[in-house]
C-alpha positions in Angstrom: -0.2 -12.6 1.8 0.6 -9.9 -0.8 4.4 -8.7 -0.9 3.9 -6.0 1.0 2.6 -7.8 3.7 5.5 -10.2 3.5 7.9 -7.5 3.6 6.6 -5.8 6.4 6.4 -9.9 8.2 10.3 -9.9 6.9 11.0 -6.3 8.4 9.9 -7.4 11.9 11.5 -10.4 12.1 14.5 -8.1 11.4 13.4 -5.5 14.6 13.1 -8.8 16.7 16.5 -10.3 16.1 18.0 -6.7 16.7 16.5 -6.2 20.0 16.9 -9.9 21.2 20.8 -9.4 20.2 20.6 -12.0 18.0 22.3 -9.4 15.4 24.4 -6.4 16.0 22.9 -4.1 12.7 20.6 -1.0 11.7 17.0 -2.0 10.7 16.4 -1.2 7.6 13.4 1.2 6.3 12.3 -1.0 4.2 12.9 -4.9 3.0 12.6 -5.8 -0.7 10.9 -9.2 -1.9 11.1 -10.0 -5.6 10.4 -13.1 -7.4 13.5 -15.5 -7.0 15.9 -15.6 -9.5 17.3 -18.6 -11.2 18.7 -21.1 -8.5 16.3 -19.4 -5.9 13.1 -21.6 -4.7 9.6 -20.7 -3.5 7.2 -17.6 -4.3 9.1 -15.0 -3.0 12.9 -14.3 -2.1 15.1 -11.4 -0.6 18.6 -10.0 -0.1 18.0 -8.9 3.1 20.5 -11.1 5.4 23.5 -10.0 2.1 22.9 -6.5 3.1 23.2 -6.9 6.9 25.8 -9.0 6.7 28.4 -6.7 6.5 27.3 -4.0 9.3 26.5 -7.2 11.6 30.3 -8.5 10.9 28.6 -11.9 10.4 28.7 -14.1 7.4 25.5 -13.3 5.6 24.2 -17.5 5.8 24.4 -16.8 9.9 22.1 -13.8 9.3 20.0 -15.2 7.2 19.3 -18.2 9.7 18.5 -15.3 12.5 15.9 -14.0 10.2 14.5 -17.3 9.5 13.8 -18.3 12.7 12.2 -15.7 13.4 9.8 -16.1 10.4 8.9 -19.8 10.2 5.3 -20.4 11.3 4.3 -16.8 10.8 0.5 -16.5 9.2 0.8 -17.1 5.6 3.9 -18.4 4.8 4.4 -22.0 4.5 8.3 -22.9 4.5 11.1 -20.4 4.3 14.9 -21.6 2.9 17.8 -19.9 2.7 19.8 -20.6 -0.5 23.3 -19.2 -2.5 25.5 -17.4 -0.3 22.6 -16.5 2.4 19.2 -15.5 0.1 16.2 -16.1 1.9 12.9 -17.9 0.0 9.4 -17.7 1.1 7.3 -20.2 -0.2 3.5 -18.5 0.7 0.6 -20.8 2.5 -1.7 -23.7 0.4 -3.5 -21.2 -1.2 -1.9 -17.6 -1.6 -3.5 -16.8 -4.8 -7.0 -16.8 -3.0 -5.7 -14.7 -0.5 -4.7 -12.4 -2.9 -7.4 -12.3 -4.8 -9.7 -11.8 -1.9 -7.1 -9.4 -0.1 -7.7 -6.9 -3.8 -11.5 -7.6 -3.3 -11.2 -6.3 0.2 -9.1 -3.1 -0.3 -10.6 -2.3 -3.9 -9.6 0.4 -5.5 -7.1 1.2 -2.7 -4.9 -2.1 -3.2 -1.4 -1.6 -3.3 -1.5 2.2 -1.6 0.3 2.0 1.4 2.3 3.6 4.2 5.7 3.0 3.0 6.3 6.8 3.0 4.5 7.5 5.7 6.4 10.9 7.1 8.4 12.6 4.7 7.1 15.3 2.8 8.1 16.4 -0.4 7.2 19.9 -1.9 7.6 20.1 -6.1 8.8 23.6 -7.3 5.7 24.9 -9.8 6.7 24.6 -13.5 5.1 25.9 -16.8 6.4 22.7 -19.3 3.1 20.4 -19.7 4.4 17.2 -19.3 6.8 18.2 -16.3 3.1 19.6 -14.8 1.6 16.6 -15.7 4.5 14.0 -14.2 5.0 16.1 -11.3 0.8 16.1 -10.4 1.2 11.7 -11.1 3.9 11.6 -8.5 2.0 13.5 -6.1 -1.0 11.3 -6.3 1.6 8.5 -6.2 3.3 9.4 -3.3 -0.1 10.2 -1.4 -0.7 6.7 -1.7 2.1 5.6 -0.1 1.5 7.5 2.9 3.7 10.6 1.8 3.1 14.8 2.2 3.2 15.9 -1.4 2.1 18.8 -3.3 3.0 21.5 -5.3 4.5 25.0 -3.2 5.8 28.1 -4.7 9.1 27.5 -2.1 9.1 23.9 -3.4 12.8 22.6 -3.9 12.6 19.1 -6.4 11.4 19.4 -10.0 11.3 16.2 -12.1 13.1 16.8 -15.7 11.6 15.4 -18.7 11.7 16.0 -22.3 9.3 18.8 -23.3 5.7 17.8 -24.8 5.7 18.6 -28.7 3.0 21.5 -27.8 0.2 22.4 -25.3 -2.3 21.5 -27.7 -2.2 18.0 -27.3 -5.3 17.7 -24.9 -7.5 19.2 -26.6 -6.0 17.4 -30.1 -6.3 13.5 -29.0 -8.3 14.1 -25.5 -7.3 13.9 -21.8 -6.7 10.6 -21.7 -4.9 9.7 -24.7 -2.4 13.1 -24.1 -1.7 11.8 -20.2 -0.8 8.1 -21.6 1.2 10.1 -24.2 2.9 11.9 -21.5 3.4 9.7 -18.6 3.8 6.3 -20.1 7.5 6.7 -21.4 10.3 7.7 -19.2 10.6 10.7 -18.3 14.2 10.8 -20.5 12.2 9.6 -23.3 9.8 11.7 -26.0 6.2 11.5 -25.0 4.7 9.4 -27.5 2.5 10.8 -30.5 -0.6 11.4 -29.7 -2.5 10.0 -33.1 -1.4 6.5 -32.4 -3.6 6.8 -28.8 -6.8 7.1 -30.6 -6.8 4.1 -33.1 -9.0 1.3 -31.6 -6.5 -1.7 -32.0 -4.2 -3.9 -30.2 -1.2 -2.5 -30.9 -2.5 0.9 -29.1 -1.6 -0.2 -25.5 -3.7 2.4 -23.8 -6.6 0.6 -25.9 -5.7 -2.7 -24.3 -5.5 -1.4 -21.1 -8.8 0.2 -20.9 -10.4 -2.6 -23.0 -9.2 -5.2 -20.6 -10.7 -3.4 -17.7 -14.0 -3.0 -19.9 -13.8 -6.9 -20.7 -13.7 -7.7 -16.6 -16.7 -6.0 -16.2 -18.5 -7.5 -18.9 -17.5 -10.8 -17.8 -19.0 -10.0 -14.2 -22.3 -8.9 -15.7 -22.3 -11.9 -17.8 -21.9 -14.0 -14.8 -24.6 -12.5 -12.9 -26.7 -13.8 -16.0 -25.6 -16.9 -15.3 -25.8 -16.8 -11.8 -22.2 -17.3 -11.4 -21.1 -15.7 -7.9 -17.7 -14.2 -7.6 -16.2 -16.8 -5.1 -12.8 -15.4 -3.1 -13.0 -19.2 -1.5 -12.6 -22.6 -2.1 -16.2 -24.4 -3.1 -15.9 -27.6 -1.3 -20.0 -28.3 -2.1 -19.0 -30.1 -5.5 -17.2 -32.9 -6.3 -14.0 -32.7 -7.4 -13.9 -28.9 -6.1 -12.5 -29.3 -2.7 -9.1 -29.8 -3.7 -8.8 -26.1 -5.0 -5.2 -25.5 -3.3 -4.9 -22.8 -5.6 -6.6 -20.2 -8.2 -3.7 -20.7 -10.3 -4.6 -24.1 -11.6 -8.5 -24.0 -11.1 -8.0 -20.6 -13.3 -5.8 -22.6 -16.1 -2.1 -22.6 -15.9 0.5 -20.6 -17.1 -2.5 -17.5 -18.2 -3.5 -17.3 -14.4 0.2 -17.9 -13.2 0.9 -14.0 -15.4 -2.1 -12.5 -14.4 -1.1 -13.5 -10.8 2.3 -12.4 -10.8 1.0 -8.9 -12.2 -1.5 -8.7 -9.3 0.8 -9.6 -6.4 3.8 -7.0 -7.5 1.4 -4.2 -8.0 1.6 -2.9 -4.4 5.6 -3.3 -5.0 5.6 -1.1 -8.3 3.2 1.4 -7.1 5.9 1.9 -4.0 8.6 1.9 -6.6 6.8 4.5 -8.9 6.8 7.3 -6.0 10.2 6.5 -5.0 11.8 7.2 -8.3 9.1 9.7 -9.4 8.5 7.2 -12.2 4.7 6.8 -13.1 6.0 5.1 -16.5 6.6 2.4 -14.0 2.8 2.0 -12.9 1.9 2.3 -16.8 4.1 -0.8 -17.7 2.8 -2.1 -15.2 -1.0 -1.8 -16.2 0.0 -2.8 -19.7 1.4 -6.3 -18.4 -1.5 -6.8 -16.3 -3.9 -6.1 -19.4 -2.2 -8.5 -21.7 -2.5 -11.4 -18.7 -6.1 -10.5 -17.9 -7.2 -10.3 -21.8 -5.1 -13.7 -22.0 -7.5 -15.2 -19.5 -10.8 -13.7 -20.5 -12.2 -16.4 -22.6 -12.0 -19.3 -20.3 -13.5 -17.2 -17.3 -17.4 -18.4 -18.5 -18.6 -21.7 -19.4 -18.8 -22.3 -22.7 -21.5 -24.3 -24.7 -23.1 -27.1 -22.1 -20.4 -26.7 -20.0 -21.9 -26.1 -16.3 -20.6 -23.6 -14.0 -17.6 -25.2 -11.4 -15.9 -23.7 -8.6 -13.0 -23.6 -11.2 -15.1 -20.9 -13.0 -15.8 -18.9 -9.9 -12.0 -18.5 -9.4 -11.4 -17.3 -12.6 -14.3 -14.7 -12.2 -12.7 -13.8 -9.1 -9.5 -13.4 -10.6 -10.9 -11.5 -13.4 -13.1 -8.9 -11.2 -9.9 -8.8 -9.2 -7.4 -7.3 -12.8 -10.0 -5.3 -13.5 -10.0 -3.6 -9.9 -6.0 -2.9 -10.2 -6.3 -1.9 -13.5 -8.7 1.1 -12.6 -7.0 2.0 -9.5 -3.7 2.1 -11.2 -5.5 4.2 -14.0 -7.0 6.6 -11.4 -3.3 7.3 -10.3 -2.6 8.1 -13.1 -5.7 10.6 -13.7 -6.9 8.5 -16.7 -10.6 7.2 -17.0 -11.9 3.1 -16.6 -15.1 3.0 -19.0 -17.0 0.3 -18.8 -18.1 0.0 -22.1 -15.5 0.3 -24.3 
């Protein structure tokens, strides 16, 4: 279960209490899940039942309990709490990291798009500044995958204001790529960022890592079809010792996977945010933390030496492919290219 889907579980448990009576409030649009904060529990948590509270005229503990109800048992979701003043905390099934994995080998490039935004249209007035040309196409693309009506009309109404681009030379100076990372990947309040940096081949260039790291998970697939190592979205219960695989997390190696993870179950949840504010810096942060997890990984995907290939490698191929997947559909968004070679 991705966050998405648990929002939209959390959302109708919401719709139920309201039309069994069990609470007097509006439904909201949407439902928020983030990771819990310190003193929450589980995988997942939201504010939800704080929020209702006060249009239900109930204490927000009371609401919270209506919710839950209505969620324990549901597909996916293991145990649900309610903590503080009336949080509520998911704790996902024996094995959400599978799921996931094999939920972003299912969708493909099309993980995280959505219909959040399904029904409102949003018409961008044309403009002449590069970057505010470049943003504004972004957050079309961005807001097409959320289900949106968006495109740029002469009668259009919203513009996005940014800080002017240093010159409209910049593609053809560092390159498409390099001059829409420049561009997109700081805040729109912020200066782009100079171009010349973009083009050096090293770590500290994060649209470097970012490609690289998608480059890396294909290699590591091909490599593994050397091997004859299958990508595996399940358990392997043929070996010894593999059947207890309640999660990718450990088979994959701790706190590495636990990041890489994270990055991969929030990305539907950013790429929602990122149309929302107009904010495709958002998506490129994003990409950046997913990189650094996946290139954290990379070298205990394969066995190494005599080692002999386990279900635990499997996972970690799985998990791999999977980064490399969100990484070139958040890139596409964007409009910059995945090479696979690199």
């Amino acid at each position: 279960m991705t966050p998405a889907d648990l929002s939209r579980t959390v959302l109708g448990a919401v719709r139920r209490a309201v039309e069994e009576g069990a609470l007097h409030a509006p439904v909201p649009e949407r439902i928020r899940v983030e990771r819990p904060r310190p003193g929450g529990r589980g995988d997942y948590a939201t504010n939800v039942a704080l929020r209702l509270a006060g249009p239900a005229g109930r204490q927000a503990r009371e609401v919270a309990e209506a919710i839950r109800s209505r969620i324990a048992g549901s597909p996916g979701i293991a145990h649900v709490e309610i903590t503080g003043p009336g949080f509520l905390n998911f704790t996902l099934g024996a094995d959400p990291a599978a799921g996931l994995v094999r939920t972003i080998g299912e969708r493909g490039l099309g993980y995280g798009h959505g219909t959040a935004l399904s029904g409102v249209r949003v018409g961008f007035a044309p403009v002449r500044e590069l970057r505010a040309r470049v943003i504004t196409d972004t957050v079309v693309r961005l807001l097409g995958a959320q289900g949106a009506a968006a495109a740029v009309e002469p009668d259009g109404r919203e513009r996005i204001s940014v800080l002017p681009a240093r010159d409209d030379a910049l593609f053809e100076r560092a390159g498409r790529d390099a001059a829409l990372w420049a561009l997109l990947r700081p805040a729109a309040h912020d200066q782009p960022l100079p171009a010349a940096a973009l083009l050096v081949q090293k770590e500290s260039n994060a649209l470097f890592r970012v490609r690289y790291a998608y480059s890396r998970s294909r290699a590591l697939v091909r490599a593994a079809d050397r091997l004859g190592i299958p990508v595996s979205y399940e358990p392997d219960v043929s070996a010894p010792g593999d059947a207890d695989q309640a999660a990718v997390v450990s088979a994959a190696g701790g706190a590495g996977s636990s990041a890489l993870l994270a990055a991969l179950g929030d990305h539907p949840a950013v790429l929602e945010s990122a149309a929302r504010l107009r904010a495709p810096d958002r998506l490129a942060r994003h990409l950046e933390a997913t990189a650094d997890a996946l290139l954290g990984l990379q070298h205990t995907v394969l066995p190494v030496g005599d080692e002999k290939p386990s279900a635990a490698h499997r996972s970690r191929l799985a998990l791999a492919e999977a980064a490399g997947t969100v990484l070139a559909g958040g890139l596409a968004l964007l409009g910059i290219s995945a090479p696979e070679h690199l």
